[in-house]
N, C-alpha and C positions, 0 to 999 in steps of 0.2 A: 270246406269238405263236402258240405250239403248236395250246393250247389256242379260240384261232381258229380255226384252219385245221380242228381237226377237228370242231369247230363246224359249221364252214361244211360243210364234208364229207357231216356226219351228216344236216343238214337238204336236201340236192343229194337223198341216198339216198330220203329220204321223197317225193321227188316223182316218184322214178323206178317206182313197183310199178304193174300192174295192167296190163301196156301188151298191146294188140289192135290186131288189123289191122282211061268217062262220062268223061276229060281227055283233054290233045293232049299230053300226054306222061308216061310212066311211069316212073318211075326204080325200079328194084329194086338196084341197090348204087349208091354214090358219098361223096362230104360234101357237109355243108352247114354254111354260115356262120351266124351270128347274133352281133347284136349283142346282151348283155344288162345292161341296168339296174336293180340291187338297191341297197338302202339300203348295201351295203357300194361301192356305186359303179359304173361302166361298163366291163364287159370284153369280150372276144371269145369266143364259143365256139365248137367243131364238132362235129359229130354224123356220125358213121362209120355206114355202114347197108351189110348185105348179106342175104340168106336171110330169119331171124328173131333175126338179133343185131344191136344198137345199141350205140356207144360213145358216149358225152357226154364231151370233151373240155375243159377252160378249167383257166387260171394264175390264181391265186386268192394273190397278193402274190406269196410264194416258193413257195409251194407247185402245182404239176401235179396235178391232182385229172382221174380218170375214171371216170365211171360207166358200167360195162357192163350191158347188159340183155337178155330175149328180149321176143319178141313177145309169147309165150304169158303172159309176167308170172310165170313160175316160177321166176326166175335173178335173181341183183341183186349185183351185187360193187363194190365202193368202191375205188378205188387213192388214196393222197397219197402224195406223192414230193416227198420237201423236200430237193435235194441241198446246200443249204449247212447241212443238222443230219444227214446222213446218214443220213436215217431215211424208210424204205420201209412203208407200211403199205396189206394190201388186208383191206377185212374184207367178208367174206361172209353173206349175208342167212340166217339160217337157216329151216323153213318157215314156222313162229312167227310171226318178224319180219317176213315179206313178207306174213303176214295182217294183222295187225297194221296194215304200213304199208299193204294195201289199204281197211281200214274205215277207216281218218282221213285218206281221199283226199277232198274236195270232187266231188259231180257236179253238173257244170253244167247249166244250160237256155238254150236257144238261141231266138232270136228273129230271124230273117233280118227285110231293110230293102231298099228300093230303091235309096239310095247305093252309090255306086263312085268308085274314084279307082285309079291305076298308085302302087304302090311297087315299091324294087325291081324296076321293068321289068315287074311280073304286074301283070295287070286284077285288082284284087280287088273285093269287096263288102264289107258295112257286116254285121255281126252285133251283135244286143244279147245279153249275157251275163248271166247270175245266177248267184252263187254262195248259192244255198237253205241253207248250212247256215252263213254269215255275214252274208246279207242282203245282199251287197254285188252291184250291178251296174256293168259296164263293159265297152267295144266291144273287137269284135275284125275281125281284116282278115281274108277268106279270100279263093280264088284256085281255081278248075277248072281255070285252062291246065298244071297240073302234079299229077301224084299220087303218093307218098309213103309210105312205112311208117310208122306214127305213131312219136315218140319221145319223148323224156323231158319235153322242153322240152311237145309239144304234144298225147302222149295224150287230157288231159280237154275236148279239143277235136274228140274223132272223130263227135259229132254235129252240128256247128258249120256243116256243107253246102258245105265245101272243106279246104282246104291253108292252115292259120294263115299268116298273111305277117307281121302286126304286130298283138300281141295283149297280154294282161295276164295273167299264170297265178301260181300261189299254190306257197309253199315255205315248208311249216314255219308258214303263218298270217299271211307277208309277202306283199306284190303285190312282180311284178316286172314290165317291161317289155320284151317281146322284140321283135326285126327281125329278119327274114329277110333276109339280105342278097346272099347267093349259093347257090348249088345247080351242083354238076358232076359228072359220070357219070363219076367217077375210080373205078377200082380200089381195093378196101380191100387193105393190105396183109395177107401172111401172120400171123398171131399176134396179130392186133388185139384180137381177142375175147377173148384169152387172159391170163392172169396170169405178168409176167415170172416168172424164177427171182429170188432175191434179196430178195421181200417178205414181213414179217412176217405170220401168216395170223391173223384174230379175225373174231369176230362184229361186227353192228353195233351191239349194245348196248355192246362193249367201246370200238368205235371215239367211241361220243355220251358214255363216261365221261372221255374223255382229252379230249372236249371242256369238260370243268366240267360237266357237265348231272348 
């Protein structure tokens, strides 16, 4: 079971490097909801946003997995927290490893469409996707009545000509299927960005060994 979780972990980190920053509304701190559908199944996540720091939130079986992040894509830290093994792990991206995970990032091409349809309550549009470096294409939703800090979930989306709402994006070499589900202009709490006391500290090479890899 471990040996999943930091699996799953390892491959969450690789999609979080590289991240960079005309709507009727701007949110500069809050969360956001999403649903997400991976071959390991449909879970919930949230994504904390203030300044230039991002948290990715989501319960991945037993385990509390967060990835924190900057804008500027020079930071990347991994938290699992599995409290029925009592075992705390944050591993920290070293500068290496965030290079690394920026050149085996997929850059998309964008293709805007005249479709629209409302999810989630936002007028979105129809985009056609390519990912050029697996051949593969597929739609994405995007939306102007909101603008956003890019995050983990939808950096390789910032030339896409909105705010992803329900899209397809890659982790690790897998498709996943995200929704947007809600967005609210809450307060991030104090220490969000921060690494409690109590967790074991490693790289991320160390954390993708404890995955089997």
């Amino acid at each position: 079971m471990n040996s999943t979780i930091f699996k799953t972990a390892f491959c969450l980190a690789f999609s979080a490097f590289a991240l960079t920053a005309s709507a009727q509304k701007t949110y500069t701190e809050g969360v956001i909801t999403y649903s997400v559908n991976s071959p390991q199944g449909e879970i919930e996540a949230k994504t904390y946003f203030r300044g230039d720091s991002s948290l990715y939130s989501a319960q991945q079986g037993p385990a509390d997995i967060k990835i924190i992040t900057t804008k500027a894509g020079n930071y990347l830290a991994v938290l699992v927290d599995v409290p029925v093994a009592n075992m705390r792990k944050a591993a920290i991206a070293t500068p290496a490893e965030i290079e690394e995970g920026k050149a085996e990032q997929p850059k998309f091409t964008f293709t805007p469409t005249t479709e629209t349809k409302e999810i989630s309550g936002f007028k979105c549009k129809k985009v056609t996707v390519k990912d050029p470096k697996s051949g593969s294409n597929f739609d994405a939703w995007v939306t102007n009545d909101i603008t956003v800090p890019p995050g983990m979930l939808t950096k390789l989306f910032e030339g896409a000509g909105g705010v992803p709402v329900q899209f397809t994006t890659v982790q690790m070499g897998a498709a996943i299927n995200v929704t947007l589900k809600t967005i609210a202009a809450d307060k991030v709490p104090a220490g969000t960005f921060g690494i409690p006391a109590g967790f074991d500290r490693m790289t991320l090479t160390e954390l993708k060994s404890m995955g089997g890899n």
